[in-house]
N, C-alpha and C positions, 0 to 999 in steps of 0.2 A: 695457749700454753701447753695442751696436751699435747697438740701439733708439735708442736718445737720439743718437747719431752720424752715424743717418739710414743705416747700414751693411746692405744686404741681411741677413737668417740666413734658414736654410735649413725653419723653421719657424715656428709662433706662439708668442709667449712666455706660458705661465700661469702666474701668479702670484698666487693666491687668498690670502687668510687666511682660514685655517681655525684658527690658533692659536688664539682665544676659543672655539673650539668644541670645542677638542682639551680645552682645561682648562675649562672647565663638564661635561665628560661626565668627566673625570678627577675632578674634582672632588666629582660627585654621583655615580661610582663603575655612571656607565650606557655606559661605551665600548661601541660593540659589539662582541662575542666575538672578531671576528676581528684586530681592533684593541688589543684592551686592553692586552696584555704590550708593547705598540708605544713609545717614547719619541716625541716631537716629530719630533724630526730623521727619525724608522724612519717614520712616518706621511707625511712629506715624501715618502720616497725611494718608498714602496710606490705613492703617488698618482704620485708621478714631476710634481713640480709646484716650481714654484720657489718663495724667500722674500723677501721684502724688506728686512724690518725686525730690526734686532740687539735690540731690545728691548721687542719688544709684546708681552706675553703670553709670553716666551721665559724668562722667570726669571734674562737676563743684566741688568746695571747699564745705566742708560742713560747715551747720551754727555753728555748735557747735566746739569752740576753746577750746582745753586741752594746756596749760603752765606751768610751774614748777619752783619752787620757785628756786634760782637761786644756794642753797644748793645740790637741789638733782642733782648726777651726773649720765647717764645714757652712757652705752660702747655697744655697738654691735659688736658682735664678728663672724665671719664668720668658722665655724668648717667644712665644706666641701661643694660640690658646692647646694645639697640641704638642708643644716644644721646650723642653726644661735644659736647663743646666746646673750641673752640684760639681761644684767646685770646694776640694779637699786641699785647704794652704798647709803646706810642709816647709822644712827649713831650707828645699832644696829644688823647691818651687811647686808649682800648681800642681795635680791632678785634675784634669776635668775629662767629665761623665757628659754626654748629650743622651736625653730619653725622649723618646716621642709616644704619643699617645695610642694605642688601636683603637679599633673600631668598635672592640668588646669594653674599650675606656681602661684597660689595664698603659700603666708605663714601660717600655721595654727601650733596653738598651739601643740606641743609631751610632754612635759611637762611644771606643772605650776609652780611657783615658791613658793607660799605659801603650804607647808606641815605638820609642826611640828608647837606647839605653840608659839615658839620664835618668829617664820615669823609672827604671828599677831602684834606683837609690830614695824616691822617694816612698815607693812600696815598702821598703823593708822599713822606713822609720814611720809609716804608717800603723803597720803590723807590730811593731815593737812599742807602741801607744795604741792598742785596739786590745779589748779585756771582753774576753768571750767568759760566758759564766752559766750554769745552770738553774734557771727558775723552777725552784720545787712548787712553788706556790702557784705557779702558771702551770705547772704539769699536771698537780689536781684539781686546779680549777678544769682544764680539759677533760682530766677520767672524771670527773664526777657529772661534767655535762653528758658523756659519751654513757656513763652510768654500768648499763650490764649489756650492751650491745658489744663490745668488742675489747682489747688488754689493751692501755692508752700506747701509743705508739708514737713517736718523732722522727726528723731525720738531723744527722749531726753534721755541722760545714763540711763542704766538699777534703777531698785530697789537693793536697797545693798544684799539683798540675791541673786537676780537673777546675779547680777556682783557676789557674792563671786563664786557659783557656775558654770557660765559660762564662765568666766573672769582667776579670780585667786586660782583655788583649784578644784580639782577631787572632785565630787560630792561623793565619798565616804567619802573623809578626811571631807571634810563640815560637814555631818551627823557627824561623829564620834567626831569630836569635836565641834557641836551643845549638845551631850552628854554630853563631859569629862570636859567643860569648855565655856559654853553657854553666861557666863559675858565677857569676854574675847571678843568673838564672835561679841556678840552684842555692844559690846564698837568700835569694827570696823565698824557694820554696819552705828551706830552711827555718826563714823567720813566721811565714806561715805553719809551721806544724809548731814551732814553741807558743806561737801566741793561743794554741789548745790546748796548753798543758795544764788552766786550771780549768779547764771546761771539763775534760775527763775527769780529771779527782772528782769534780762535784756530780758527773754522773753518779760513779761507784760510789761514792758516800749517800746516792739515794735510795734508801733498799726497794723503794715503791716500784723502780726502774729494771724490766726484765729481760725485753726486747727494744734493739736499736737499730735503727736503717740506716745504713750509710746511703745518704741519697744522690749518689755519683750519676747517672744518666751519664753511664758510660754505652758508646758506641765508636765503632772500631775506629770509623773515617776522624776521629778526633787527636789517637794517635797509632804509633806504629805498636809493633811486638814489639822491640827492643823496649822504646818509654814503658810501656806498660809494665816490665818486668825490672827495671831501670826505677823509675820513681813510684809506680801505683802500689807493685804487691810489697815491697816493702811498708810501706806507709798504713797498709790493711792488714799487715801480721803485726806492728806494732802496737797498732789503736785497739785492734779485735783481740791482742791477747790479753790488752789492760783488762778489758772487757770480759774478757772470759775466764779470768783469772779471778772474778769477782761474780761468778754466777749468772751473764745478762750474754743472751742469747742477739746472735746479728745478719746480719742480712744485706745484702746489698744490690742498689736499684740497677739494673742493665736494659735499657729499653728500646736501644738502636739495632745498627747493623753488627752481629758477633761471628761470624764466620769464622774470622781467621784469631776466634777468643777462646773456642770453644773450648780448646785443649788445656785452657786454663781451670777452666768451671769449676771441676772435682777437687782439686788443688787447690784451690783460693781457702782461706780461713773462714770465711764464712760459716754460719748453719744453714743459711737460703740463700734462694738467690730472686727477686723481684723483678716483674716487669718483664722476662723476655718473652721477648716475640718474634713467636713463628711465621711462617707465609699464611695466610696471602701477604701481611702485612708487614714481617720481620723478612730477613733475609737465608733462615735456615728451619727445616721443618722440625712437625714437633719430636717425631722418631728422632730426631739429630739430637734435639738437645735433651732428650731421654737417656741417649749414649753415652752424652759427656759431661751430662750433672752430678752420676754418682749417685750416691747417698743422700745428696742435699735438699731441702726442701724446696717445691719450686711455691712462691707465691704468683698468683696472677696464672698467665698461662693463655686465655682466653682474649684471641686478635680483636682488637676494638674495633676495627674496619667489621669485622662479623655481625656487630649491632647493627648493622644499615641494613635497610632492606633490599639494595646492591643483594645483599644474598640471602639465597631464600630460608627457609625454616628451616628443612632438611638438612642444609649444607650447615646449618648452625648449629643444632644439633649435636650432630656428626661429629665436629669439631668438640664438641663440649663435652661429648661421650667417651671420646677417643682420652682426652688432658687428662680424665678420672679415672679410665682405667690404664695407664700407663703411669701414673704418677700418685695418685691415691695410695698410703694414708701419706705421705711426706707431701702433702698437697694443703694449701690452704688457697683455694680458687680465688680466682677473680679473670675483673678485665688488664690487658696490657697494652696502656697503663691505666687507659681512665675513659668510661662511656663519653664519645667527640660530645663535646659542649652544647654545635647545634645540634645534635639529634633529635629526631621525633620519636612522636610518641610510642612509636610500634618499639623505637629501641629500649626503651624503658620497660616495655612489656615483658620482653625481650631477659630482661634483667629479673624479671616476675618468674618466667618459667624456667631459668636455669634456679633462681631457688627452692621451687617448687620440686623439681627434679635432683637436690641435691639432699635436701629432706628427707626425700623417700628412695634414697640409692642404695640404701643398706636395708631395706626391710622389706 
């Protein structure tokens, strides 16, 4: 909170996630020895590292409730042991979703269910029966798990392009009918930002609630300059000004390719900006995006490829010396985005002595 308040502290703040890497070694039962008998939280405290988020990877509820109007009927259908289908009956025909299993046992999208123009008619009478709302009761069951390690943190649904693209439609079919049929298009995205209208009041009506991510995983190859400035930045001066107009500081995740974003940075409404990433790993160095953050706070900052032992200490280091004094105090450190799942145990170490060194940066 001092971070975001522009407040001197007396050291650097790290705040890695290492949650996806605590449950993939949990998981596949490879913690290292010294770690294993460790719960989440006992791994936090021994790293000496702070948290964010009350529900990534944490096993708590998340704050954000999705409900359905009690018309829409949703079937899951099981097609083999790694192959589902959710099938969403509308009055205007099917939506169907195919998910297939990975290897880590997560479901992830094989195909989306919006393709052809018809499926837009059915999204918008989707979204006009889907009641997004905010669980206070799930947001402090979160802070109170996360306790005095870190201010509880969430991220709120995407922007309606980032959901059509990410969510519901091959980024190819999006583009092509962004062309063939752009009213269409945008009469969804439409019904996608009204179906937030009372998720937001219920933010602002939470006073507990100070800071909010908008969890976009944007990168550039997703759309052009023109969309971006066409459907994103409006959508992010609208929601961020609800938001700031009511005291609750925000931030937004970018963790792809931003080259040709960069000149947005400073400019965006934001107070931070999360997740980017420099080379080796990102597509622009950290000098670059020193030049064209501004004022902004950067969260993260530190390339996740840097945990492997791919690169040596020195070169890690380095890296990690440079983000803090370039960006410190409008820094709240970490990794961008998140310590790789498989990692060994040297990267976890790895995560030991950048706290160790963040501690003692100011004394």
């Amino acid at each position: 909170m001092k971070v975001f308040s522009r407040e001197k502290i007396p050291f650097v703040l790290f705040q890695p996630r290492i949650e996806p890497w605590y449950w993939w070694h949990t998981n596949f039962s490879t913690l290292p020895e010294r770690y294993k008998n460790m719960s989440l939280l006992e791994l936090f405290d021994e790293l000496n590292v702070s948290m964010r988020y009350v529900h990534y990877y944490t096993g708590q509820p998340n704050p954000i409730d999705v409900k359905y109007a009690e018309e829409v009927k949703i079937v899951e259908r099981e097609e083999a042991s790694d192959e589902k289908v959710i099938i969403i009956e509308t009055p205007y025909g099917p939506l169907t979703r195919y998910i297939g299993k990975t290897s880590e046992g997560l479901w992830r999208t094989i195909k989306h269910p919006v393709e052809k123009k018809e499926d837009f008619k059915k999204l918008i009478w989707l979204y006009r029966n889907t009641i997004f709302s905010f669980s206070r009761e799930n947001f402090m069951k979160g802070s109170e798990f996360m306790s005095f390690r870190g201010y509880p943190q969430f991220f709120v649904p995407r922007s309606p392009y980032q959901c059509l693209c990410l969510e519901w439609m091959s980024l190819e079919n999006l583009i092509y009918a962004l062309v063939d049929y752009p009213e269409l298009v945008e009469d969804v995205m439409k019904a996608i930002d009204e179906s937030y209208d009372r998720l937001y009041e219920e933010i602002i009506s939470c006073k507990e609630v100070k800071i909010v991510n908008f969890g976009e995983n944007i990168d550039e190859f997703l759309l052009s300059e023109r969309y971006f400035e066409k459907y994103l930045i409006p959508f992010y001066e609208k929601r961020v000004g609800q938001l700031k107009k009511n005291g609750i500081y925000t931030y937004i995740h970018m963790d792809g390719h931003v080259r040709n974003l960069l000149k947005y940075l400073k400019y965006l409404p934001f107070d931070g900006i999360e997740a980017l990433t420099p080379q080796p790993q990102g597509d622009v160095s950290i000098g670059e995006i020193k030049e064209h953050i501004g004022d902004k706070i950067l969260l993260d900052g530190i390339p996740a490829v840097i945990f492997l032992p791919t690169f040596s200490e020195k070169e890690f280091m380095e890296c990690v010396e440079k983000i803090v004094r370039l960006f410190s105090p409008n820094l709240i450190l970490g990794i961008s985005d998140e310590l790789p799942q498989d990692a060994p145990e040297e990267s976890i170490e790895r995560v030991k002595v950048v706290s160790e060194y963040c501690c003692n940066f100011y004394k």
